[in-house]
matplotlib code that plots the C-alpha trace (Angstrom):
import matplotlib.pyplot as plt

x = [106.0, 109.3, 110.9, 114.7, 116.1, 119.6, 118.8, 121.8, 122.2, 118.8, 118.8, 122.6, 124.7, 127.8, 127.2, 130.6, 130.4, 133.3, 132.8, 133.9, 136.8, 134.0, 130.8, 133.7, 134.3, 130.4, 130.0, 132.6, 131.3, 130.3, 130.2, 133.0, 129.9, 127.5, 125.1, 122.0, 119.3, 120.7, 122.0, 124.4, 128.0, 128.4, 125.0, 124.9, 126.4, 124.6, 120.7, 119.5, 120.2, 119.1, 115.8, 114.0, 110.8, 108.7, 104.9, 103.2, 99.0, 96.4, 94.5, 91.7, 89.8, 90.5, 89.8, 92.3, 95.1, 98.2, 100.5, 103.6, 105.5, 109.1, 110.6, 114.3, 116.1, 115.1, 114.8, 114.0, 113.2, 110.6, 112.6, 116.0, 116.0, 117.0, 118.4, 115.5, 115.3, 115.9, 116.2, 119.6, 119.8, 122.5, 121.3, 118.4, 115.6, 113.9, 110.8, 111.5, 109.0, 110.0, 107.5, 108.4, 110.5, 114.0, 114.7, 115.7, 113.5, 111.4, 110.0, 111.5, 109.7, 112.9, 112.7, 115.4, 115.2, 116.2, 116.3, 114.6, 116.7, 115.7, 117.3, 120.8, 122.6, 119.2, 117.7, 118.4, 114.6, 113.3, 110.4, 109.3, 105.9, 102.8, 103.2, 99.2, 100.3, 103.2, 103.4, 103.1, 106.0, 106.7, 108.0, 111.9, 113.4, 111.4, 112.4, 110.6, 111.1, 110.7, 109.5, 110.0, 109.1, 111.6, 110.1, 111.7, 113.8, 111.8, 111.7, 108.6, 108.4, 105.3, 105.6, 107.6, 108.1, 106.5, 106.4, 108.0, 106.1, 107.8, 108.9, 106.7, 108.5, 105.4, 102.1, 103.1, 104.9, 102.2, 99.1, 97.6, 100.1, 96.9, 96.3, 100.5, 100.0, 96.7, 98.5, 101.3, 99.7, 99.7, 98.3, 100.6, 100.6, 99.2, 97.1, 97.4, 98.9, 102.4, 103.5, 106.6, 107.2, 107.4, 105.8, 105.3, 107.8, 105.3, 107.1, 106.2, 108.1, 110.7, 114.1, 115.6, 115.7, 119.3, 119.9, 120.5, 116.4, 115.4, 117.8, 116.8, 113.6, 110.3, 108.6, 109.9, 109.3, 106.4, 108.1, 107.6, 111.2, 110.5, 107.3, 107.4, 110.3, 109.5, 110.7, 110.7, 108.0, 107.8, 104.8, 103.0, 99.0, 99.0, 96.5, 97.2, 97.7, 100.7, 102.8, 101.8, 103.1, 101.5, 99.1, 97.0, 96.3, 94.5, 96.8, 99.6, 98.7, 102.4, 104.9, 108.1, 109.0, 112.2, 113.6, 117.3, 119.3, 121.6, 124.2, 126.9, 130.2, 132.1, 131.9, 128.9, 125.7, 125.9, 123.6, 124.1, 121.2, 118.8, 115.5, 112.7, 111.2, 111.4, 114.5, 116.3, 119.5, 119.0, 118.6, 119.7, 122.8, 126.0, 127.9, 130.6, 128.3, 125.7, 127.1, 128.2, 124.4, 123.5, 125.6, 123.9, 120.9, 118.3, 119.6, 123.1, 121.6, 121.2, 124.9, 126.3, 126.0, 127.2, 124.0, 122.0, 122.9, 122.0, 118.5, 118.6, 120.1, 118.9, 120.9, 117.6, 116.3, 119.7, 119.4, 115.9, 116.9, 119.9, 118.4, 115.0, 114.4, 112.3, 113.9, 115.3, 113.2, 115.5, 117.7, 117.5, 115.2, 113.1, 110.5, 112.0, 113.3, 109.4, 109.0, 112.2, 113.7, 111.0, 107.9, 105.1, 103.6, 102.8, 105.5, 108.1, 108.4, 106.6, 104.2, 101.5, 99.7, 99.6, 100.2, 102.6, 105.5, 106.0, 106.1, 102.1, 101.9, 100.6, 103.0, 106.1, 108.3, 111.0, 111.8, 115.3, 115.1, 116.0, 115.0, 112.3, 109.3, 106.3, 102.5, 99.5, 97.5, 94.7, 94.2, 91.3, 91.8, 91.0, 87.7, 89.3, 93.0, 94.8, 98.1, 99.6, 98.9, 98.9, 100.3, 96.8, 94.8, 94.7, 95.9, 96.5, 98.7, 102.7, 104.0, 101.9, 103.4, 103.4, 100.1, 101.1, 99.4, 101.1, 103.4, 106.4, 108.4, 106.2, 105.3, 108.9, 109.9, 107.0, 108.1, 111.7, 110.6, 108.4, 104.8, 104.8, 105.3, 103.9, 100.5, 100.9, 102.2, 104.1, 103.1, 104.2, 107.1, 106.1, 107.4, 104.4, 104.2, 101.1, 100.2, 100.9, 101.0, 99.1, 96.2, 96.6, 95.1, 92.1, 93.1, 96.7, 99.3, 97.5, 101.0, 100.1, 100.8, 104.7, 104.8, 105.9, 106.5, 110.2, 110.3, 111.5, 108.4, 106.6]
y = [90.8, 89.6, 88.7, 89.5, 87.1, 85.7, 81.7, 80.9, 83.6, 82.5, 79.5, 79.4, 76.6, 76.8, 79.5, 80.1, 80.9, 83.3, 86.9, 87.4, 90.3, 91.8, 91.4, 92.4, 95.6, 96.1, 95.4, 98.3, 100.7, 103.4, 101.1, 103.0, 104.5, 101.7, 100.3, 98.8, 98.4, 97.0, 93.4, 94.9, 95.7, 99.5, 100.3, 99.3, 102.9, 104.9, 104.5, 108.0, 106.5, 103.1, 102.2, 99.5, 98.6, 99.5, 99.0, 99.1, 99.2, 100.0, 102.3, 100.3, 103.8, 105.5, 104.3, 104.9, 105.9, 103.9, 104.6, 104.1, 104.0, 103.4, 103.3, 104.8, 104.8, 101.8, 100.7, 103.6, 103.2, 106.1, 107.1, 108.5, 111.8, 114.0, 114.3, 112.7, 111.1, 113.3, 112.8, 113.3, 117.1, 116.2, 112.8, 112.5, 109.9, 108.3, 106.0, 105.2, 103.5, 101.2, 101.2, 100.0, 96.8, 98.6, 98.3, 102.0, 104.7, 105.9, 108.2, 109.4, 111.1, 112.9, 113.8, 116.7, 118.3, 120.8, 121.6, 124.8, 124.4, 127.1, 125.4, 127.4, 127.2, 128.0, 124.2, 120.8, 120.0, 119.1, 121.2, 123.4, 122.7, 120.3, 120.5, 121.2, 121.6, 121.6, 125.2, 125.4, 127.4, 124.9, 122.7, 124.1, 121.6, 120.3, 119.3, 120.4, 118.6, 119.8, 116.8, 116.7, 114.4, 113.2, 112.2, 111.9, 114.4, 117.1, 117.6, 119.5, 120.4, 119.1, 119.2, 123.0, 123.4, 120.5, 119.7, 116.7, 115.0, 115.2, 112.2, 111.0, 112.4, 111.3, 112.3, 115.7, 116.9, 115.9, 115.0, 114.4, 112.9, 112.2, 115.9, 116.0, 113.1, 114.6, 118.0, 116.6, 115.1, 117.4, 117.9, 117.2, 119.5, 117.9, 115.7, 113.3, 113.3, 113.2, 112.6, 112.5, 111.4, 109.2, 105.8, 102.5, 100.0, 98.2, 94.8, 92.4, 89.5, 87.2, 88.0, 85.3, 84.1, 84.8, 82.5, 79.6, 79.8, 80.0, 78.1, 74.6, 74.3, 76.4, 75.6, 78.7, 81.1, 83.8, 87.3, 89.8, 91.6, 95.0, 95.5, 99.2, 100.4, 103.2, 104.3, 107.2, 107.0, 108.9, 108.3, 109.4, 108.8, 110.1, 108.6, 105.4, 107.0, 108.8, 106.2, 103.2, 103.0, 106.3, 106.7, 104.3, 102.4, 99.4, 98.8, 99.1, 98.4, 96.8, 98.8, 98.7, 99.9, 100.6, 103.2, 104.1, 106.5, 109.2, 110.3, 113.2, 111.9, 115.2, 115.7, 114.1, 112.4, 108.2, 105.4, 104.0, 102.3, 100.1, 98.0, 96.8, 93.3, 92.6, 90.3, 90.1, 91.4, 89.8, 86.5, 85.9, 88.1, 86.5, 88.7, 89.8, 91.1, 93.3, 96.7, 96.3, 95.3, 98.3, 100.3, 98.9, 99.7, 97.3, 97.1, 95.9, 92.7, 90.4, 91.0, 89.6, 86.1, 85.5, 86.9, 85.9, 82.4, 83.3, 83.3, 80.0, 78.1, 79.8, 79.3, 79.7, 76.5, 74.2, 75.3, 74.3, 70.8, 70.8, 72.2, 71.2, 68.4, 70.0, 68.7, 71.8, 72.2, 71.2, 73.7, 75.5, 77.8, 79.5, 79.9, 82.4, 83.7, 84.7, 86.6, 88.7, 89.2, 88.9, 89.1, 86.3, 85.8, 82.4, 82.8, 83.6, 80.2, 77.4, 79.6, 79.3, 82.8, 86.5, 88.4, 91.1, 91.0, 94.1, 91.8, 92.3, 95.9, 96.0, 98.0, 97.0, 94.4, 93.3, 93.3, 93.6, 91.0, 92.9, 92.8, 95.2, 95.3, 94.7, 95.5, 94.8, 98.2, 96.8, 94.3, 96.0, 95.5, 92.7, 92.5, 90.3, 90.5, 87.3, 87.9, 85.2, 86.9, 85.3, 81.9, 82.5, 83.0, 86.9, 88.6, 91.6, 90.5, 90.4, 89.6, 91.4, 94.7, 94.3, 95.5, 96.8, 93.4, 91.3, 88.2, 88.6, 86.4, 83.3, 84.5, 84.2, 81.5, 79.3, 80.5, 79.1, 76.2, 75.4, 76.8, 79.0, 76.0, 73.3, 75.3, 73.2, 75.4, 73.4, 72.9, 74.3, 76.6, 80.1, 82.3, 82.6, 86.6, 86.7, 90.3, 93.9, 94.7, 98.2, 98.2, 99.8, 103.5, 103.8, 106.4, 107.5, 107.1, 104.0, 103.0, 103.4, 106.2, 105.9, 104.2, 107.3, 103.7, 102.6, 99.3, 97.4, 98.4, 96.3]
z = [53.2, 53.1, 57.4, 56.4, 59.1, 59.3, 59.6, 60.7, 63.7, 65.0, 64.5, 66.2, 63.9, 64.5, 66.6, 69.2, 72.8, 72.5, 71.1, 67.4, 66.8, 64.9, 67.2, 70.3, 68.5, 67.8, 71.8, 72.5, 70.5, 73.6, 76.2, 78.2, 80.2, 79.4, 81.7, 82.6, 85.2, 88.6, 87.8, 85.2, 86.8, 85.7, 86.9, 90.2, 90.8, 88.7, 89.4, 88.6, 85.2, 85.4, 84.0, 85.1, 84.0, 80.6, 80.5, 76.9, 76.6, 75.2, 77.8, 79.5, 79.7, 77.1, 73.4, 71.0, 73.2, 74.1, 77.7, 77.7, 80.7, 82.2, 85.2, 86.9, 89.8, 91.2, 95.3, 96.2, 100.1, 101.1, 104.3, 102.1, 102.8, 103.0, 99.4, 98.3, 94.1, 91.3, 88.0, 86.7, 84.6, 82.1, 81.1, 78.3, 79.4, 76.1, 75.5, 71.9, 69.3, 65.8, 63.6, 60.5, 61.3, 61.0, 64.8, 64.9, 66.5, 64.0, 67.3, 70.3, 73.6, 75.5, 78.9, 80.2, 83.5, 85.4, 89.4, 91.2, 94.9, 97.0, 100.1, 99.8, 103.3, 105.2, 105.8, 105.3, 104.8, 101.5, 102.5, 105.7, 105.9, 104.4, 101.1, 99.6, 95.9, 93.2, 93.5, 97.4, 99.0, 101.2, 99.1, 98.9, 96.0, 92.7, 89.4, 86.4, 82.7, 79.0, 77.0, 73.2, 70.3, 68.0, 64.3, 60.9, 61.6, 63.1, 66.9, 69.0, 72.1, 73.0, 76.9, 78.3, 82.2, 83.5, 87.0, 88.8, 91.7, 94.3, 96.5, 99.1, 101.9, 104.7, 106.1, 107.9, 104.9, 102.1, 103.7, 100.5, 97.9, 95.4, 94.8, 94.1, 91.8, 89.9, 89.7, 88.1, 84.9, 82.3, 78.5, 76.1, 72.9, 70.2, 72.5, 75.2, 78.6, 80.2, 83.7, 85.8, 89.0, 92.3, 92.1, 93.8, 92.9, 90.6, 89.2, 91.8, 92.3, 94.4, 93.7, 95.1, 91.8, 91.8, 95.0, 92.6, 91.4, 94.8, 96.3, 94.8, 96.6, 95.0, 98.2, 99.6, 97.2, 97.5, 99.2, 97.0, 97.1, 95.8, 98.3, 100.1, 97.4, 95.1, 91.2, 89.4, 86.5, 83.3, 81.4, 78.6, 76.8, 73.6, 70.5, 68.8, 65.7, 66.9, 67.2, 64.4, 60.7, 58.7, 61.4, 60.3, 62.9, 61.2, 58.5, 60.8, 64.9, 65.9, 67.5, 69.0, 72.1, 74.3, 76.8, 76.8, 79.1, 77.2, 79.7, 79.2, 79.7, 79.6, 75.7, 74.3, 75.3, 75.5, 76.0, 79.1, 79.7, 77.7, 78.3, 76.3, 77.6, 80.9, 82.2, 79.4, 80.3, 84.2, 83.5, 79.1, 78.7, 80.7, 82.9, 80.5, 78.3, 80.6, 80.7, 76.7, 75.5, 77.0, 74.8, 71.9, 69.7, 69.1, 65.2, 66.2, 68.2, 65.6, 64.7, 67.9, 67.5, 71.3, 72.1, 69.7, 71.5, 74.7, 73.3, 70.9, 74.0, 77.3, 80.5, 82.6, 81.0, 81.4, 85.1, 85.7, 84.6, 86.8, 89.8, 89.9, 86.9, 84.3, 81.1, 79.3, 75.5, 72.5, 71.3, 68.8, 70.8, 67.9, 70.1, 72.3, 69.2, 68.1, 71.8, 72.2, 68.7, 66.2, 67.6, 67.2, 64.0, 62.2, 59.4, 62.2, 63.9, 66.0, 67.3, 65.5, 66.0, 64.5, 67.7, 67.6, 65.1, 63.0, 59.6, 60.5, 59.4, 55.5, 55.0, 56.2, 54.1, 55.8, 58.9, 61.7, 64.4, 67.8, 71.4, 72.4, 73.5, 70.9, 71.2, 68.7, 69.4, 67.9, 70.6, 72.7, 76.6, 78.2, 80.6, 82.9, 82.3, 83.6, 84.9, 82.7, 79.5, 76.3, 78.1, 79.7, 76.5, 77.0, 73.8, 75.4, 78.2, 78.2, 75.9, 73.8, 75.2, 79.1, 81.4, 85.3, 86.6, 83.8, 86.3, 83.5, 86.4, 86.1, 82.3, 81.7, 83.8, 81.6, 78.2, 79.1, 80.3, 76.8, 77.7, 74.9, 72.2, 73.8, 75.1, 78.8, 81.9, 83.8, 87.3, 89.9, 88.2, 89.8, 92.5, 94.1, 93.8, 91.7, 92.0, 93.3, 96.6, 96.1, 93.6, 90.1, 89.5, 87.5, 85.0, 83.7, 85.1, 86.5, 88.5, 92.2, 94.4, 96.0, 99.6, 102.7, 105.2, 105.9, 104.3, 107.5, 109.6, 106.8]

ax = plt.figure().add_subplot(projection="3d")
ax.plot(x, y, z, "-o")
ax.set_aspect("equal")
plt.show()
């Protein structure tokens, strides 16, 4: 199989800092709206649209099936009523999937939704008694979603009046959340399951990352920022072979996965919001280019060499060597390359391993380098996952797709710093924020149940 890669954008020789006129014009195409998940400038305002987190695995319970999961509307702090968090009904929410190496989605799942509000001008309350169930009469505003699936060319509706779980409003109004959770999980036509709803805020980590790494001293990391804040999940389990190459799951077990938010502006329906690995446009793309990344599709990003750069020559590893010492790796950085645009394979670079790049499908042949998420399906689940993934030894950890429990902060953090070429972790470079606060579910949608506790009582 042939890796179609452009050497000289990877690599990055002779690569400028400045934006091209013709990667600029690439940048603006739809980006009047764009955004991304909080750190991005146009987003901060919007978070009904903003995703935040995408999970890729193969189900620990379930043989044969994969979940897929993303996250929305971010920070969600359990006592904001009482307009509690909605989905937004004239955006499109999409978990996309490359099969074939293209970088384009050769299937979508699409969320829509729409409100039942039978408040009117009788009650502020989001519901006027304990909610027991979705259908309870109580429970005066819910959302309900059709979910369809996009693929070469043909869409089905494989999901049609689905319910929303509702928020978490407390203890007196839903005195048993689980039985709201359970009830909202439903079959998916064709097979699998599908969910929507409230969540814990499951990415644990300290974001005082952004306070110059922590402020200069890693002695004083370990607060887990997003403890106590909820999301809004969308999640599906469907069968392996309905997402890999020809469903042929052994020929073909990599695929590509990202979400992306589709909002009406007025006249059409625009991509304002993009995510695949975790990170990436936090800490790799600069500020000038946030909101315009997010305008782009996963095909275009090899075409920009000004980002392409900010993967061959990090900014996270020049400031670990400035701030706390730990000599940056020598640039070019084809290492990182393998992780977010290629995927890892042993023809792709100096990582010497045939993990998850789509050039491992028999029958792909040639392949678009582009920043998504990528995970080897045929990589069973790990009996003792390790929260440091493959860094760790466990294949089927981040960033072999990404696992709830995966620690993509210290993952990443090591990767930058040269873990992932050099097989040494270096010591002591962690936040200290090595797992969830709530434990993981059992069985889909595995992401805990949403906290009903103010965050500053915790």
């Amino acid at each position: 199989m042939e890796l179609r890669i452009n050497r000289r954008a990877l690599i990055g020789l002779g690569v400028a800092a400045a934006l091209t006129a013709s990667s600029l014009a690439l940048l603006r195409t739809d980006s009047g709206n764009a955004s991304s998940h909080r750190e991005a400038p146009a987003i901060a305002g919007d978070p009904r649209n903003d995703n935040t987190d995408v999970y890729a695995f193969v189900s620990p319970d379930k043989a044969g099936t994969v979940t897929l999961l993303s996250n929305w509307i971010p920070f969600q702090e359990p006592q904001g009523g009482p307009n509690f968090y909605t989905f937004d009904t004239k955006s499109r929410y999409n978990i996309k999937i490359d099969n074939n190496g293209d970088a384009k989605p050769d299937i979508t799942y699409q969320w829509t939704f729409r409100d039942e509000d039978r408040r009117g001008t009788d009650t502020f309350l989001y519901n006027n008694g304990p909610v027991t169930s979705l259908n309870d009469r109580n429970l005066l505003f819910r959302q309900r979603y059709t979910l369809k699936r996009i693929a070469h060319g043909r869409t089905t509706t494989v999901v049609e009046g689905g319910v929303v779980a509702p928020s978490n409003v407390g203890a007196a109004s839903m005195p048993d959340y689980g039985t709201l959770r359970s009830q909202a999980v439903t079959d998916v036509r064709g097979g699998g399951k599908a969910f929507a709803g409230q969540s814990d805020e499951a990415f644990f980590l300290d974001l005082r990352v952004f306070d110059l790494l922590y402020g200069g001293d890693l002695s004083l990391v370990g607060q887990d920022t997003a403890k106590g804040y909820n999301v809004s999940t969308l999640g599906l389990q469907v069968p392996v072979e309905d997402l890999v190459l020809k469903g042929d799951a052994k020929r073909n077990p990599v695929i590509g996965v990202w979400s992306t938010t589709d909002k009406f502006n007025g006249q059409r329906h625009v991509q304002v919001s993009r995510l695949g690995n975790p990170l990436v446009n936090e800490v790799v793309a600069p500020a000038g280019l946030k909101d315009a990344f997010n305008a782009l599709r996963p095909d275009q990003d090899a075409g920009v060499p000004a980002l392409v750069k900010r993967v061959t020559d990090p900014e996270v590893a020049r400031l670990l060597q400035s701030i706390y010492g730990i000599k940056a790796p020598a640039t070019p950085r084809n290492d990182l390359v393998q992780i977010f645009l290629t995927g890892v394979a042993k023809g792709n670079g100096p990582i010497a391993a045939d993990l998850n790049a789509l050039s491992l499908n028999k029958d792909v042949h040639g392949v678009r380098p582009a920043e998504m998420l990528r995970l080897n399906t045929a990589v069973p689940p790990a009996k003792d996952p390790n929260r440091l993934g493959v860094l760790a030894g466990d294949l089927q950890g981040f960033p072999n797709g990404r696992r709830l429990g995966d620690d993509v902060v210290d993952i990443a953090l090591q990767a930058v710093a040269g873990a992932a070429r050099t097989g040494k972790l270096v010591p002591g470079l962690t936040d200290k924020v090595d797992a969830n606060d709530k434990p993981f579910g059992q069985a889909f949608p595995y992401i805990p149940l949403p906290s009903n506790v103010a965050v500053n009582q915790r």
